[in-house]
C-alpha positions as CSV (number, residue, x, y, z in Angstrom):
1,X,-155.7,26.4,-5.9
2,X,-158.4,26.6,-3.2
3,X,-158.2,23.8,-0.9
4,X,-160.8,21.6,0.0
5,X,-162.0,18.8,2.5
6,X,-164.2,15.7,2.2
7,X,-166.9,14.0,4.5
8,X,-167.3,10.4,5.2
9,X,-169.5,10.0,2.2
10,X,-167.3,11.8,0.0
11,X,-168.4,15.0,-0.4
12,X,-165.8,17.8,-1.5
13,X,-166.4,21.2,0.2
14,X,-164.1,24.0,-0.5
15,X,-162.5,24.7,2.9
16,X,-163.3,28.0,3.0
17,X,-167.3,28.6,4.1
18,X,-168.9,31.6,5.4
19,X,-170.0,32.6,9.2
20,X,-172.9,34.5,10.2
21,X,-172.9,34.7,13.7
22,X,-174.1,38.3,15.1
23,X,-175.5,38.5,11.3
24,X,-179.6,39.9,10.8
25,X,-179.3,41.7,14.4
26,X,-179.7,45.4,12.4
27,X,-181.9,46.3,9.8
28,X,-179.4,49.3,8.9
29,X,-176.8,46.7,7.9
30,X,-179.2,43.9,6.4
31,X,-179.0,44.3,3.0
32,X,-175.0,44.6,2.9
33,X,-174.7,41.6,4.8
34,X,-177.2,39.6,2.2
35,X,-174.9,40.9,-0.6
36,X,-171.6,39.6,1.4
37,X,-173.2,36.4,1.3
38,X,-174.6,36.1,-2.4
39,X,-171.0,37.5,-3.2
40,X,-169.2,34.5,-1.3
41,X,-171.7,32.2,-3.1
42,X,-171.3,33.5,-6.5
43,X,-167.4,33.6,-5.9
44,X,-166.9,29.4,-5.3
45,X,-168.4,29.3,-1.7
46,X,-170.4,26.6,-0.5
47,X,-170.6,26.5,3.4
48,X,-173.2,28.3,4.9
49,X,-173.3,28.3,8.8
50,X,-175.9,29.3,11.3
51,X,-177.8,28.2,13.8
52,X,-181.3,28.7,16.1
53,X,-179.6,30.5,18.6
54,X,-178.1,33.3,16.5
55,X,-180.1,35.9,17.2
56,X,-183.7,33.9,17.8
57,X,-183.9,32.7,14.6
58,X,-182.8,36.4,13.0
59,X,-179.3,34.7,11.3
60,X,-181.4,32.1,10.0
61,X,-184.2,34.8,8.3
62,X,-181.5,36.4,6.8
63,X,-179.4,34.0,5.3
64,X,-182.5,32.4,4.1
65,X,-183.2,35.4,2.5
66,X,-180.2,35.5,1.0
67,X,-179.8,32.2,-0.3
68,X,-183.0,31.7,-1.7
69,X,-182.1,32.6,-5.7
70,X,-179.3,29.8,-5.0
71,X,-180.3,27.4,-2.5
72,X,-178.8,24.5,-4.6
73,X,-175.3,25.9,-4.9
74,X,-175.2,26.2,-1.1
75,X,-174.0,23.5,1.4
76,X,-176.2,25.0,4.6
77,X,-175.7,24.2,8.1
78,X,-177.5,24.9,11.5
79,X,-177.1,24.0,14.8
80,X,-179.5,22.9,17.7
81,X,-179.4,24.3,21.3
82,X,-179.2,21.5,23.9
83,X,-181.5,22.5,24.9
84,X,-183.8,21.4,22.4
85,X,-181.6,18.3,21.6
86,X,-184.2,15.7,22.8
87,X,-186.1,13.4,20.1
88,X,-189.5,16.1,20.3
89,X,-187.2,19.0,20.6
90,X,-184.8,18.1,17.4
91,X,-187.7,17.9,15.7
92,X,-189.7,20.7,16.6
93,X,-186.3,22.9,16.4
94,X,-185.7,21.6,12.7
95,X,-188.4,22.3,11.2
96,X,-188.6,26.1,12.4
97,X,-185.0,26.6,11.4
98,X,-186.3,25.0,7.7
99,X,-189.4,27.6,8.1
100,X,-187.1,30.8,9.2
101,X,-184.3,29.9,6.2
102,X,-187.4,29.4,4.4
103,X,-185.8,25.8,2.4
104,X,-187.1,22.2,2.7
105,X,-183.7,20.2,4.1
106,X,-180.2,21.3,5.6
107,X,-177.4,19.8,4.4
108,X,-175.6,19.6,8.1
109,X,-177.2,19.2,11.2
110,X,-175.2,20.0,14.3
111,X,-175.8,19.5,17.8
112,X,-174.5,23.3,19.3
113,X,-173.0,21.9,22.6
114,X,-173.1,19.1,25.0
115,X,-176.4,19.2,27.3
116,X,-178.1,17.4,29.6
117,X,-179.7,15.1,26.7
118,X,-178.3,11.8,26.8
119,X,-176.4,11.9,23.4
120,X,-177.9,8.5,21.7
121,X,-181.3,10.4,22.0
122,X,-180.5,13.5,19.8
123,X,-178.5,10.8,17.5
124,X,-181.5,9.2,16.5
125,X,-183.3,12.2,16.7
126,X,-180.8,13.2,13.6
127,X,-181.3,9.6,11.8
128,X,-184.9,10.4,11.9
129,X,-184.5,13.8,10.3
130,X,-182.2,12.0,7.1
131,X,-185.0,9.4,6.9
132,X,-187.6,11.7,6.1
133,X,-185.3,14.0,4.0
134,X,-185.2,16.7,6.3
135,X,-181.3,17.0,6.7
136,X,-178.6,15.5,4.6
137,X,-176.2,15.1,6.9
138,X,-175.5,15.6,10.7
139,X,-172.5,16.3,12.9
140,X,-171.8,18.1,16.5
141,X,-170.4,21.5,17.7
142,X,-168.1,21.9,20.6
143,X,-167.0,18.5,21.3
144,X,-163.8,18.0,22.9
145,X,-161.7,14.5,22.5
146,X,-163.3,13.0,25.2
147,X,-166.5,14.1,23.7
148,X,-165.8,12.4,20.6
149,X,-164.9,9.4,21.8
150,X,-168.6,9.3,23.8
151,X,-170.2,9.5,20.8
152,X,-168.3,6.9,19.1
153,X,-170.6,4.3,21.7
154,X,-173.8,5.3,20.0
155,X,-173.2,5.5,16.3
156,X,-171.6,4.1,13.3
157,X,-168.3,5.0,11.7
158,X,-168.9,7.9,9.2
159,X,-172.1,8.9,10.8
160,X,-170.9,11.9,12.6
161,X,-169.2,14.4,9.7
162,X,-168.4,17.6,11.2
163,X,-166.9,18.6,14.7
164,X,-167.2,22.9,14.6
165,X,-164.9,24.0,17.5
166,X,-162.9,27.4,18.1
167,X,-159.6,27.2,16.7
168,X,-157.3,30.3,15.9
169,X,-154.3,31.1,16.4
170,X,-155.2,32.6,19.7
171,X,-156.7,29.3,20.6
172,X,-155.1,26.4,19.9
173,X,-155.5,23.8,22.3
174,X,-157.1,21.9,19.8
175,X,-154.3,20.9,18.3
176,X,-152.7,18.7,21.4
177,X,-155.6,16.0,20.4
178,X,-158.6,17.0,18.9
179,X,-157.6,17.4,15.7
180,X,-156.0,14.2,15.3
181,X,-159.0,12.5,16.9
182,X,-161.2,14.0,14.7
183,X,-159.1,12.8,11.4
184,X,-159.1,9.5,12.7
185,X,-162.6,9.3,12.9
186,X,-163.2,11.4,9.1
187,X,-164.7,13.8,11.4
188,X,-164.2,17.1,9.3
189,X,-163.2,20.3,11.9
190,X,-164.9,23.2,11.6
191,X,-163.2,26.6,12.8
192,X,-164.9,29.0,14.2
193,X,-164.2,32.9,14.5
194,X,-161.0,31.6,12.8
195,X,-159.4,34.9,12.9
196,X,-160.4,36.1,16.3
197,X,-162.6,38.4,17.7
198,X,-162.9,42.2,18.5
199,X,-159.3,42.9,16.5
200,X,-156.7,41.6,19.3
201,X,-155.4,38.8,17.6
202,X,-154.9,41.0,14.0
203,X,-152.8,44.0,16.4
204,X,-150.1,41.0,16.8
205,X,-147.2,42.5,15.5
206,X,-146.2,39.5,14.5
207,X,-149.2,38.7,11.9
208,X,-147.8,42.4,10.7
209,X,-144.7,41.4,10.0
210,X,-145.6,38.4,8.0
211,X,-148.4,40.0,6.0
212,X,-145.8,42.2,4.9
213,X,-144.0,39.3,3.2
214,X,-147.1,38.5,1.2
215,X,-149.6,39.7,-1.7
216,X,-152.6,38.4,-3.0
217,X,-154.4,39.5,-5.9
218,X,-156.0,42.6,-4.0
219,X,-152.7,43.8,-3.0
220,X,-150.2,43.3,0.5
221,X,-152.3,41.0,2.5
222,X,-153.6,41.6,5.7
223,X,-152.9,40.3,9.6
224,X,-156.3,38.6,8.7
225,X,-156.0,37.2,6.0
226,X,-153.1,35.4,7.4
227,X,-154.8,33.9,10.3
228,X,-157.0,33.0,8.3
229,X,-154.5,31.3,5.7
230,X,-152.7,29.7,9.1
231,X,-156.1,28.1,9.8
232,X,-156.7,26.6,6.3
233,X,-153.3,25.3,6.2
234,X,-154.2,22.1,8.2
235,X,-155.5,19.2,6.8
236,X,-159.4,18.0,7.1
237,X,-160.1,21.8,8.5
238,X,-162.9,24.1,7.2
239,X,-162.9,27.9,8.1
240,X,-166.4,29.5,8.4
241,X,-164.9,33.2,9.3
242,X,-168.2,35.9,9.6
243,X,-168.1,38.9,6.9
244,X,-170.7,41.1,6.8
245,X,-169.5,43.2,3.7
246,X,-168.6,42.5,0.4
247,X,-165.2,43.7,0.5
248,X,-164.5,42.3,3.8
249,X,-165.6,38.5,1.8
250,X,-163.6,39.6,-1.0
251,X,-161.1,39.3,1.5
252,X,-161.5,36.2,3.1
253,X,-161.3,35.0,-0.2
254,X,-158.4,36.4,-1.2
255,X,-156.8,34.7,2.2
256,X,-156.9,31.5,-0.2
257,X,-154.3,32.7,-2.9
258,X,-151.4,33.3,0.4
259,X,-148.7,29.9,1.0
260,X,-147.2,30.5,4.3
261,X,-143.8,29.1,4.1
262,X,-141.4,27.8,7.2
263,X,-140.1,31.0,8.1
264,X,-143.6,32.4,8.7
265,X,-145.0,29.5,10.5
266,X,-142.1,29.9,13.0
267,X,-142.5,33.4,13.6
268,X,-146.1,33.0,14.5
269,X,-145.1,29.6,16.1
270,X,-143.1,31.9,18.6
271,X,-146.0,34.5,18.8
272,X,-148.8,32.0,19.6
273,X,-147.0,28.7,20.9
274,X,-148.9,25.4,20.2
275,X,-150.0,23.5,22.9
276,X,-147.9,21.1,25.5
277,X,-150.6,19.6,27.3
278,X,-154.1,18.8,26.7
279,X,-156.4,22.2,27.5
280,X,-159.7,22.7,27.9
281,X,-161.6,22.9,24.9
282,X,-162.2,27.0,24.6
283,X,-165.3,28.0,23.5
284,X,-167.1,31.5,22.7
C-alpha cells in the first residue's frame, strides 16, 4: 500500500511526488519528459514540484504543459528565489510562475532559501496570495532547525506546511533534528534528489547487495529504488525524485511496492552512518 502524509489542514498526499529540476532545458528530450510526467499522474501521483529558478521559468513551461489535460488531479508546487521574496517581489514572481504553468492557483507556495528578506515580510506576502486565491497553501525550502524555529515568531501553528530539504542516504544530517522539529510542528518534509545525484550513491555496493534481496512487480529492484524506498520509510516525509522518462517513473513507482526489513536497514546503516551531531544543513 502506497504510503502517504498529511498537512496541517488535513490534506492526504501520496508520499511519493515527482521532481523536475534540470527538466524543459532540451527540446530533443521535451516530449519524453511531458509523458514521464502525465504517466506519474495517471499512475496515483499527485506532487508536482518546480520552481522559478529551474531553468528561467523553462521547468515551469513544461510541466505546465504537461499538466494542463489534468490540472485538478495535481497537487503543484513552486518555489520563490529570495530574491524575489519581498511583499512586490512574491507577488510579481507568483503570478509569472501562474502565467509560465499556464494555471490560475498553486497548491504550495515555497520560499526557495533563506535571503536577505526579513521572513515576516514574505509570510504575509504568502497570506496575501491565499486571500486572493492565488495559492492554496504555502511552506519553505531549505530551512534548517534553527530556521524553523525563526519562523515559528511570525506565524501561526499549521501555517507553514512543507519544509523541502536534501535528504538521502548520502545526506543525512537531517535526521539529528530537523526531522523531529519538523514533526513537531506538522511541518511535512520534503526530500529532494532523494536518491542522489550523478550515479555515486546507486555504485554503493551496499545498495547492491540489498536490491538483490528484493523484487517488485517489474522484477529484482534496483540500488535506486531502494534509496528511494529508504527515504519513504520515515514518517511525515515526501519524496519528489526527478524522472524524465517513462520507464525511469515506472520505476520510482515501483520503489513503493519494496519493505526494507532490519537486516537491510543495518547494512545500509553501516554504509551511510546516521548522524552524531548536528551538521550543517546540505544543500544542492
Amino acid at each position: 500500500m502506497a504510503r502517504t502524509i498529511t498537512l496541517p489542514d488535513g490534506t492526504t498526499l501520496p508520499a511519493l511526488g515527482a521532481g523536475t529540476w534540470n527538466m524543459g532545458d532540451s527540446a530533443a528530450r521535451r516530449d519524453e519528459e511531458i509523458a514521464s510526467l502525465r504517466y506519474a499522474v495517471e499512475h496515483g501521483v499527485q506532487v508536482v514540484d518546480t520552481a522559478e529558478m529551474y531553468g528561467n521559468g523553462r521547468s515551469e513551461k513544461l510541466v505546465g504543459d504537461a499538466i494542463a489535460p489534468m490540472r485538478k488531479q495535481v497537487f503543484l508546487v513552486s518555489k520563490v528565489l529570495p530574491t524575489n521574496a519581498s511583499a512586490k517581489g512574491v507577488a510579481q514572481s507568483c503570478r509569472r510562475s501562474l502565467k509560465h504553468l499556464g494555471t490560475g492557483w498553486l497548491d504550495m507556495y515555497l520560499l526557495h532559501w533563506r535571503g536577505s528578506v526579513p521572513l515576516a515580510e514574505t509570510v504575509e506576502a504568502f497570506r496575501q496570495l491565499q486571500r486572493e486565491g492565488l495559492i492554496r497553501h504555502w511552506g519553505v525550502s531549505n530551512f534548517d532547525t534553527d530556521d524553523v524555529q525563526e519562523l515559528e515568531q511570525c506565524t501561526q501553528p499549521g501555517e507553514c506546511a512543507v519544509n523541502q530539504v536534501l535528504y538521502s542516504l548520502e545526506h543525512r544530517g537531517v535526521e539529528f533534528d530537523l526531522l523531529q522539529a519538523d514533526r513537531q510542528r506538522q511541518i511535512v518534509t520534503m526530500a529532494y534528489s532523494p536518491i542522489g545525484q550523478g550515479g555515486a550513491l546507486l555504485a554503493d555496493p551496499a545498495l547492491g547487495r540489498v536490491a538483490a534481496r528484493h523484487t517488485t512487480s517489474l522484477g529484482v529492484a534496483t540500488p535506486a529504488q531502494v534509496a528511494l524506498a529508504w527515504v519513504l520509510r520515515q514518517p511525515n516525509m515526501l519524496a519528489i525524485p526527478k524522472a524524465g522518462t517513462v520507464a525511469h517513473m515506472q520505476q520510482n513507482l515501483a520503489a513503493q511496492e519494496l519493505e526494507l526489513g532490519p537486516q537491510d536497514l543495518a547494512e545500509l546503516d553501516a554504509a551511510f552512518a546516521p548522524p552524531k551531531s548536528k551538521q550543517p544543513l546540505a544543500m544542492i
